[in-house]
N, C-alpha and C positions, 0 to 999 in steps of 0.2 A: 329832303331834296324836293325843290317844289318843280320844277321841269318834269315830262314826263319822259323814261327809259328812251333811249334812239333804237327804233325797231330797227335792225339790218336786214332779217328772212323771217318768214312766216309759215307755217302751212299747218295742215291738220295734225302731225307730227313733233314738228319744230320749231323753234324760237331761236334765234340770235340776235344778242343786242350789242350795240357800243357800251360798255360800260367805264364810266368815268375812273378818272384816278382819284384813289383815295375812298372808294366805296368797297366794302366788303362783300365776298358772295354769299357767306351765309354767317349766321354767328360763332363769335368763337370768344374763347375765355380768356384767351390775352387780349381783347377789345371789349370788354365789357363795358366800356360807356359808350360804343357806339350804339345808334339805334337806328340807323335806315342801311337795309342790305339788298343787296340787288336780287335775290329770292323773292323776297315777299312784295319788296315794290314791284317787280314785275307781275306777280300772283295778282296784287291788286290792282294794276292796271290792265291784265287780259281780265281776269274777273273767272280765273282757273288755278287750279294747280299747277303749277311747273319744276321737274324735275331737274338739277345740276349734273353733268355729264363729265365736267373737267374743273379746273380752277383755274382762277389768275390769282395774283397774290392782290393785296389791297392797292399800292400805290401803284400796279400797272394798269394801265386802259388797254383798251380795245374787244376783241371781238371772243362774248365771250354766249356760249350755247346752251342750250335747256331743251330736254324733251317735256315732250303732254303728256307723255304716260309713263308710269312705270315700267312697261314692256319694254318699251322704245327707247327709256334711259338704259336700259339693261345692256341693249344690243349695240345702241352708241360705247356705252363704256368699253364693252368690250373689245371694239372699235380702237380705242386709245390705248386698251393693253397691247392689243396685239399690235401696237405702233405702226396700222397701218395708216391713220390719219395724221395729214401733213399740214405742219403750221408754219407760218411765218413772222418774224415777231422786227422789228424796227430797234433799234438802239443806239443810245449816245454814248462813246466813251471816250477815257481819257486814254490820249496820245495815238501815234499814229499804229495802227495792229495791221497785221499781212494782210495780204489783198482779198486771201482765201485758203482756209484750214478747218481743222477739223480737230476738236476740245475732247478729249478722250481720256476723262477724270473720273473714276467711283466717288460720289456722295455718300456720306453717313446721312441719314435720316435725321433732320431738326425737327425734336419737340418743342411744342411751347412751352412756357416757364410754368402752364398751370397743367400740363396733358396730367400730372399726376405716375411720370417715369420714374422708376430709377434714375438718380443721377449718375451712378457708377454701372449701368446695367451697360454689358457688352452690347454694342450695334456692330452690325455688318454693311461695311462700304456698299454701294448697289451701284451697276454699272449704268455711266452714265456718257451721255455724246450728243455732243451743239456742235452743227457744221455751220460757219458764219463765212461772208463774203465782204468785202469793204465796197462802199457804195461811193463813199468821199470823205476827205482829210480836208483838213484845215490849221492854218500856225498864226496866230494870234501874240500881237506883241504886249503882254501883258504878261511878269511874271508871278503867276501863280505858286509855282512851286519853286524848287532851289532854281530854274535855269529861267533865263531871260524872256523868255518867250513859253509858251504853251500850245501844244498841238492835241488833235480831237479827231474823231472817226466818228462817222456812220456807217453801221453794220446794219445787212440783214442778217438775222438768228432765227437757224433751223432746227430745234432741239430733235433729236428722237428717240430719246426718253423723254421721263415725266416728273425729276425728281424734285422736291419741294427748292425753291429760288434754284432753279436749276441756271439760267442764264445768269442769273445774279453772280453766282458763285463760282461759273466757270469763267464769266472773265475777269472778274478779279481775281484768279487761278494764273491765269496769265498776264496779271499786269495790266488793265484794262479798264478799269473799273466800271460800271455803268456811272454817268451823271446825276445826281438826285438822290444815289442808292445810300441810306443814311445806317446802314450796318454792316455791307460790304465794299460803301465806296470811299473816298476820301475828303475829309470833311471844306479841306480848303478848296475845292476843286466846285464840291457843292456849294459853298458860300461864292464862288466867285460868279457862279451860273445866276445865284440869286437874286444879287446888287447887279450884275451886269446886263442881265436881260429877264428878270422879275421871274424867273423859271423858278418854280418851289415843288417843282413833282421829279418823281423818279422818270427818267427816260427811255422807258420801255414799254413799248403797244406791241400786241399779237395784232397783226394787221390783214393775215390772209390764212386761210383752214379749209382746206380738201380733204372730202371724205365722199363714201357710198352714202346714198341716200337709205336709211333703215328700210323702207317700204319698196320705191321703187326701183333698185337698186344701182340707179343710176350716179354717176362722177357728178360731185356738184363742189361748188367753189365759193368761199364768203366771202366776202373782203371789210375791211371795217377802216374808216378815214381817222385821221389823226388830231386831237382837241386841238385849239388857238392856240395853245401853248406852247404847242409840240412845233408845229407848225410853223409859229411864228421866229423859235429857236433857230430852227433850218434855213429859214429865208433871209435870217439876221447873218448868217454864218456864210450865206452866198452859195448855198445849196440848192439842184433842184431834186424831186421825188422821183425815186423812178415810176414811169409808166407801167 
C-alpha cells in the first residue's frame, strides 16, 4: 500500500484508523500471500508499537482501533467483552428487509481451513444479536434474479456481540444477503453490482464506535467516512447518508 493509513483519532493512548477493504489486520494463514497488514503498516508509520483491540474482517472498511500499550489494549478489550462498546456498521443488501428488528441467531465459531481443528470436533453455537434499521430501499428494473426487477436496502448494523462475520452471517440468515459478500452472498447479485456500477468490494464499513476513554474515563465517539466506492454506490442508487 503506497498511501499512508487515514488517521481517524490519535492521542497518547489511542489510535483509530479508516482501514481500507481488502486489507488484513493482522496476519493469518488462510492469507498467506498477502503481505501488507494494517498492524505493521500502521507500526511503521507512527514509528511505535500498536496493539489490536477488535477485528474487522479483510474485505470490510472502516473504522478500525489500536491501543499504545499493552495495558491499554487490555482494558479496551475488555471493554468489547463486556459489550459495553457500541458500533455502527453501514451495509448493502439484497432486497427490501423491515424497517427495523433485531437478528437473534447463535453462531458456531468458523475456523480457518488451516487453524489446525478437528473437523468433527463438537462447537458450541454462542449467542449472538445485530439490531439493524433500514435507512433506504430501492427497485431497480433489471432482472437479476428469477423476478423482473430487483430491490436493495441500506441498513445500519448494530451488532452486540462479536462473533466471527457476525453481520455477514446474520443476514443472510434472513434472506438478505450483504452485496460483495462472496461466501455468504449471492454470486449473481455480486456480479450484477460489478458490471453495473464497477463495485468489486464487500459492502460493509463499521462507520461509528462509542466507548469510555481507557484513561480519562470519559464517553468518546469515532466516526470513520465511507471509500469512493462505497459512496459512489449510494449516490448511483439516489441515496442520501444519513447525518
Amino acid at each position: 500500500m503506497l498511501e499512508p493509513l487515514s488517521i481517524i483519532y490519535r492521542d497518547d493512548y489511542l489510535v483509530a484508523i479508516n482501514k481500507p477493504s481488502g486489507l488484513l489486520v493482522h496476519r493469518s494463514n488462510i492469507d498467506r500471500h498477502e503481505t501488507q497488514f494494517a498492524l505493521q503498516l500502521l507500526r511503521d508509520q507512527l514509528g511505535q508499537h500498536v496493539y489490536p483491540v477488535h477485528r474487522l474482517d479483510k474485505p470490510t472498511s472502516g473504522l478500525l482501533l489500536f491501543a499504545l500499550s499493552s495495558d491499554v489494549a487490555k482494558t479496551v478489550s475488555l471493554e468489547f467483552s463486556n459489550q459495553t462498546i457500541k458500533k455502527k456498521y453501514l451495509a448493502l443488501v439484497r432486497g427490501w428487509c423491515a424497517e427495523q428488528g433485531t437478528i437473534d441467531h447463535a453462531l458456531k465459531e468458523q475456523f480457518d481451513k488451516m487453524s489446525g481443528k478437528p473437523k468433527k470436533q463438537a462447537i458450541q453455537a454462542k449467542d449472538a444479536v445485530t439490531h439493524f434499521t433500514r435507512l433506504a430501499k430501492v427497485e431497480l428494473p433489471f432482472a437479476v434474479d428469477r423476478y423482473p426487477s430487483s430491490r436493495y436496502s441500506l441498513v445500519e448494523a448494530r451488532p452486540v456481540t462479536g462473533r466471527k462475520h457476525q453481520i455477514r452471517r446474520h443476514f443472510k440468515h434472513i434472506s438478505h444477503p450483504i452485496i460483495g459478500d462472496a461466501k455468504h452472498g449471492k454470486s449473481s447479485h455480486n456480479g450484477f453490482f460489478q458490471s453495473q456500477f464497477n463495485c468489486h468490494r464487500l459492502m460493509l464499513a463499521c462507520t461509528e464506535m462509542t466507548l469510555t476513554h481507557p484513561t480519562t474515563g470519559d464517553m468518546m465517539t469515532l466516526r470513520a467516512s465511507l471509500d469512493n466506492t462505497f459512496s459512489d454506490v449510494i449516490d448511483k442508487l439516489g441515496w442520501k447518508l444519513p447525518q
